[in-house]
KESE-795314 format. One record per residue: x, y, z of N, C-alpha, C, O, CB in turn; residue in three letters. Coordinates in pm, whole numbers, padded with zeros to 5 digits, always signed. Glycine has a CB too. Layout:
XYZXYZXYZXYZXYZALA
...
***
This chain:
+00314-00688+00708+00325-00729+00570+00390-00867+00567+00501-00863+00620+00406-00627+00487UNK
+00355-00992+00519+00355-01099+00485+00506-01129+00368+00526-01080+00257+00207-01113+00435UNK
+00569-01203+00428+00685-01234+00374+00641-01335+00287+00530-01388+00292+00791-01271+00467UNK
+00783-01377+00158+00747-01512+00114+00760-01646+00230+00861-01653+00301+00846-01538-00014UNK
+00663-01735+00239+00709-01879+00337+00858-01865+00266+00904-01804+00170+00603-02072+00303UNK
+00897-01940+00348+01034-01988+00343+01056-02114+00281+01145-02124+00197+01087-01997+00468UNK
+00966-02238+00320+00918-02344+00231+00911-02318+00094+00961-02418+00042+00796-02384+00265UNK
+00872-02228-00006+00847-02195-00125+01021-02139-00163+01095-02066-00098+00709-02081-00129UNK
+01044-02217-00311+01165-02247-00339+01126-02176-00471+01079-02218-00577+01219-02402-00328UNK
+01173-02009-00412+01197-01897-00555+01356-01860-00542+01430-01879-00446+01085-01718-00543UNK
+01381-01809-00654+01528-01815-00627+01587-01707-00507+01509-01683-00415+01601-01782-00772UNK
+01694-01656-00505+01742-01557-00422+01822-01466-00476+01943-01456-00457+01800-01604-00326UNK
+01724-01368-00573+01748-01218-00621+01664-01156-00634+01551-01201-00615+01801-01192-00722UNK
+01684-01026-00671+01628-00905-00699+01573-00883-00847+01627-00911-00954+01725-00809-00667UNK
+01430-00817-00817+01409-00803-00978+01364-00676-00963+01286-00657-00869+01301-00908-01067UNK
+01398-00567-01045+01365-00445-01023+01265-00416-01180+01291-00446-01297+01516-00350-00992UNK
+01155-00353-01124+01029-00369-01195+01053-00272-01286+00995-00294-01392+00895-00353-01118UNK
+01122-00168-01284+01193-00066-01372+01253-00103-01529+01231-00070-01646+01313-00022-01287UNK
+01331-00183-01464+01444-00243-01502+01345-00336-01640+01365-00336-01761+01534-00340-01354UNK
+01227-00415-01549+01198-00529-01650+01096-00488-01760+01072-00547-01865+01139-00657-01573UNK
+01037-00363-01709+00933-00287-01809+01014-00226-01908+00970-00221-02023+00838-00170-01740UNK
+01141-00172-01879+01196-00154-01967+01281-00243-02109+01339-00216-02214+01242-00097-01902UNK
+01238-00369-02023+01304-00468-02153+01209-00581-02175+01237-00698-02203+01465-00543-02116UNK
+01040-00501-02152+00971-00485-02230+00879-00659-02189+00816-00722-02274+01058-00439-02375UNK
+00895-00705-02041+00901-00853-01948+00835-00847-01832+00829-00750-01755+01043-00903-01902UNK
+00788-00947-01822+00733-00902-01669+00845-00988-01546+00940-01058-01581+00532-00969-01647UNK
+00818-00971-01448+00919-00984-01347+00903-01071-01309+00794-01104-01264+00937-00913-01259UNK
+01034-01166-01310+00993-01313-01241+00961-01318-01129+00978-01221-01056+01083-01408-01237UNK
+00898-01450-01078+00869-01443-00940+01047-01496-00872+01125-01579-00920+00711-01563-00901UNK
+01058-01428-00776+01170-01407-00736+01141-01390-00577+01024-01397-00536+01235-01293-00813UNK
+01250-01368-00486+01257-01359-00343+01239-01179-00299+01182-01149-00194+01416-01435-00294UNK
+01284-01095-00372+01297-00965-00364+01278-00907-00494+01313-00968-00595+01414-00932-00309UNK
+01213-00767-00499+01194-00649-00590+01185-00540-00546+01148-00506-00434+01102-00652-00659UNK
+01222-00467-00647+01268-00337-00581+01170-00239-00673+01137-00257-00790+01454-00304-00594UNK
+01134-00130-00585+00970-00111-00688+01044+00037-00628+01135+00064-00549+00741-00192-00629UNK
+00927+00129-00736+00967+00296-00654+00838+00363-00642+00737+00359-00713+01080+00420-00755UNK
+00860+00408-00563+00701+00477-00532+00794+00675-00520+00902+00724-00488+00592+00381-00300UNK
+00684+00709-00560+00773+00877-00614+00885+00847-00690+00902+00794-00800+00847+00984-00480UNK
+00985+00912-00573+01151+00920-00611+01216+00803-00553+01326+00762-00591+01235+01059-00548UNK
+01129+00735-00435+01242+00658-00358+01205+00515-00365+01085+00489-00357+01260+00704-00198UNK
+01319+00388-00384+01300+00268-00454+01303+00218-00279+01345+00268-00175+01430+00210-00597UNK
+01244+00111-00311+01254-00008-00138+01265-00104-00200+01257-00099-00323+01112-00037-00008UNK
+01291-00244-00122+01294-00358-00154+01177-00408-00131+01092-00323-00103+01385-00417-00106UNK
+01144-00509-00133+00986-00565-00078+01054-00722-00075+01150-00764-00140+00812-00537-00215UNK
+00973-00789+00022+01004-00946-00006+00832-01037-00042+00772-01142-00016+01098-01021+00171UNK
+00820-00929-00104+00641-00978-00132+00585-00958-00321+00583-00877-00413+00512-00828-00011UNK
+00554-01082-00288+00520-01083-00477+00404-01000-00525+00387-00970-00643+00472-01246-00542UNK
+00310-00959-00405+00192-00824-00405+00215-00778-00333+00282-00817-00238+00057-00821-00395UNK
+00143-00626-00361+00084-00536-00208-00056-00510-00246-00102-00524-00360+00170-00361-00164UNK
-00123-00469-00135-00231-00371-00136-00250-00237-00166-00131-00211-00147-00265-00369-00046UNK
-00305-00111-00201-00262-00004-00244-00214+00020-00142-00093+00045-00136-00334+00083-00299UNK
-00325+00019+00014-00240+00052+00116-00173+00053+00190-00152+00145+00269-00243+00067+00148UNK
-00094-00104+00181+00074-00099+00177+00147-00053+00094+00265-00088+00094+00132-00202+00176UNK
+00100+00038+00000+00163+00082-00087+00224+00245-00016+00332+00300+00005+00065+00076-00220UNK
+00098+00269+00001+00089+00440+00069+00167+00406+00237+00219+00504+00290-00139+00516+00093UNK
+00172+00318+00287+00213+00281+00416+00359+00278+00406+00427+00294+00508+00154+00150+00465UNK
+00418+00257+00281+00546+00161+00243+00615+00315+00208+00733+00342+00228+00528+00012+00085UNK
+00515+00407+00152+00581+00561+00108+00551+00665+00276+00558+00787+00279+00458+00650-00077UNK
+00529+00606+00358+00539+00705+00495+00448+00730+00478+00446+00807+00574+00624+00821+00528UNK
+00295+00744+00417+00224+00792+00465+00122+00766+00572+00102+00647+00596+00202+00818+00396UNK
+00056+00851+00637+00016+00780+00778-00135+00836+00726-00220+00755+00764+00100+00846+00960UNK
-00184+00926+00667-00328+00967+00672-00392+00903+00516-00410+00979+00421-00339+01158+00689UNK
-00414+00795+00510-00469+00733+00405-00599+00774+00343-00640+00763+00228-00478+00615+00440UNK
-00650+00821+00444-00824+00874+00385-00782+00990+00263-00855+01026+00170-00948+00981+00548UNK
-00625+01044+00295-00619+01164+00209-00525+01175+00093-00485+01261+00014-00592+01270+00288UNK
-00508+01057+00120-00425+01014-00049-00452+00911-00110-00514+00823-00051-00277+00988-00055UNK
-00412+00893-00250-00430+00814-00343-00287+00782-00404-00198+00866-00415-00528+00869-00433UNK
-00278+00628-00449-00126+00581-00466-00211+00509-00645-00311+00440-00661-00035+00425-00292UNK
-00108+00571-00752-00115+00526-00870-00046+00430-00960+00061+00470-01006-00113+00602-00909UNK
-00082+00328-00991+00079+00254-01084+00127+00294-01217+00030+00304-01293+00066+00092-01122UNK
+00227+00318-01270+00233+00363-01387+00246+00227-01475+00363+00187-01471+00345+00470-01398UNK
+00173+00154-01543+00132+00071-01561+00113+00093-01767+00026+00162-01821+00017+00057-01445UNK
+00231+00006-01847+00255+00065-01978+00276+00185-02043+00258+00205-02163+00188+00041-02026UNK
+00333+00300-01923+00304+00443-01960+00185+00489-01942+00164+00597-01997+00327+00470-02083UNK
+00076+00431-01867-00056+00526-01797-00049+00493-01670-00026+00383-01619-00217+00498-01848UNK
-00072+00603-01621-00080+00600-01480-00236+00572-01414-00332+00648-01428-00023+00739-01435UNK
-00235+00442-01339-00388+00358-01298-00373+00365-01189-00271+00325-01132-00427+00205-01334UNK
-00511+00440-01108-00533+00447-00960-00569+00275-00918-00641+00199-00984-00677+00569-00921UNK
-00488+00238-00776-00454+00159-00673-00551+00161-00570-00517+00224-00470-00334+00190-00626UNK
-00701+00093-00567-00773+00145-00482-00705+00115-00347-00594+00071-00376-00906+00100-00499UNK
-00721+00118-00185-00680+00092-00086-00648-00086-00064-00551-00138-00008-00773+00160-00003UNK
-00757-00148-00123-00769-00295-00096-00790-00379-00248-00860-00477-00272-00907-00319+00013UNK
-00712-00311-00327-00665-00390-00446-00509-00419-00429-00411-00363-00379-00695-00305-00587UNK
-00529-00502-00476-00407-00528-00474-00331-00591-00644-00386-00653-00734-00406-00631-00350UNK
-00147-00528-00629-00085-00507-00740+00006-00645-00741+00052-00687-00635-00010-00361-00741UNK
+00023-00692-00827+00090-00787-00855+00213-00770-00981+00212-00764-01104-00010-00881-00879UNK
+00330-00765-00858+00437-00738-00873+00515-00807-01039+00589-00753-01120+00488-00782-00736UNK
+00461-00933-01034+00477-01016-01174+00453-01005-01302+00512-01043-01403+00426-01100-01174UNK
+00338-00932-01277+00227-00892-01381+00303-00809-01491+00325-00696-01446+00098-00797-01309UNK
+00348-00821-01608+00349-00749-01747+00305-00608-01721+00189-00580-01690+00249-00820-01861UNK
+00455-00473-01742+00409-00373-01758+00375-00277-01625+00340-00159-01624+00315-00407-01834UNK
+00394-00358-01525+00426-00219-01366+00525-00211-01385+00598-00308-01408+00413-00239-01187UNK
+00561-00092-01383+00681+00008-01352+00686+00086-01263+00801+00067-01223+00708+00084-01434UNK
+00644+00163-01200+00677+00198-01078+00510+00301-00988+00398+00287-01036+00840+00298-01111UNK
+00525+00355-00911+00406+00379-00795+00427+00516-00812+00542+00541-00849+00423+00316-00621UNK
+00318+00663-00792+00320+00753-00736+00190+00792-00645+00077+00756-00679+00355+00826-00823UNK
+00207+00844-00563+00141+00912-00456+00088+01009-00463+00177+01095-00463+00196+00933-00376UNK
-00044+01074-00470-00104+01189-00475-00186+01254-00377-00250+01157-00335-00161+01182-00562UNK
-00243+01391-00287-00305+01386-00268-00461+01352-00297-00478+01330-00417-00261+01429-00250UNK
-00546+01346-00241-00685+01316-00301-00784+01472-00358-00891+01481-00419-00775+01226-00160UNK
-00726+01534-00326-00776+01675-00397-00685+01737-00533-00716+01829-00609-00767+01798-00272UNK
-00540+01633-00533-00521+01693-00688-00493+01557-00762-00468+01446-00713-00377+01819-00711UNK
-00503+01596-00897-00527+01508-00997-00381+01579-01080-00337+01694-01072-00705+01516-01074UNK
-00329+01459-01161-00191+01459-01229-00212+01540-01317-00259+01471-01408-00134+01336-01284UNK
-00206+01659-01355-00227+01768-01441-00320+01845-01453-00303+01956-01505-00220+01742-01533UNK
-00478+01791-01393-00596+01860-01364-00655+01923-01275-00619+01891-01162-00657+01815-01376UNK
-00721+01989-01280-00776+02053-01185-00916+01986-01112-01011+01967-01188-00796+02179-01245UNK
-00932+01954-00982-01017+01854-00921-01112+01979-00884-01093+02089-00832-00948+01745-00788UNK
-01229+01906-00937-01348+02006-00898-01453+01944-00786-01549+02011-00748-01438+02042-01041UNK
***
């Protein structure tokens, strides 16, 4: 996973994406953010990921069999593997992880 260059003059803090959806902003570009995927928050030093540094970043090792979602204004939007989320962007709030056979309240047929 691809750090910021070092040449590129963003400041040196943390913006926690939680934090900025809740006051309703999107997240400056900054050196670090702190994002949560499930229950557990990481830092990142990257202004995107891919979904599947996303699922990589939450331990998972069998990708064919999960799906990683953003909760994105209060709906939760599937993360294909090679899209990628931009950390800046108005309205991410945080990541969950699903298997690929269940769906967030439904039943997968």
């Amino acid at each position: 996973m691809a750090t910021v260059p070092e040449h590129v003059d963003l400041p040196d803090e943390l913006e926690d994406l939680e934090v900025c959806c809740s006051q309703g902003r999107a997240a400056r570009c900054v050196r670090r953010y702190r994002i949560r995927i499930d229950r557990d928050p990481h830092v990142v030093h990257v202004t995107k990921m891919t979904g599947q540094q996303l699922l990589e970043l939450a331990g998972i090792c069998d990708l064919a069999k999960w799906k990683v979602f953003q909760k994105l204004c209060g709906q939760l939007v599937e993360v294909a593997h090679d899209e990628w989320v931009d950390f800046t962007a108005k309205g991410v709030e945080k990541f969950k992880t699903l298997p690929c056979d269940q769906t967030e309240g439904e039943v997968s047929r």
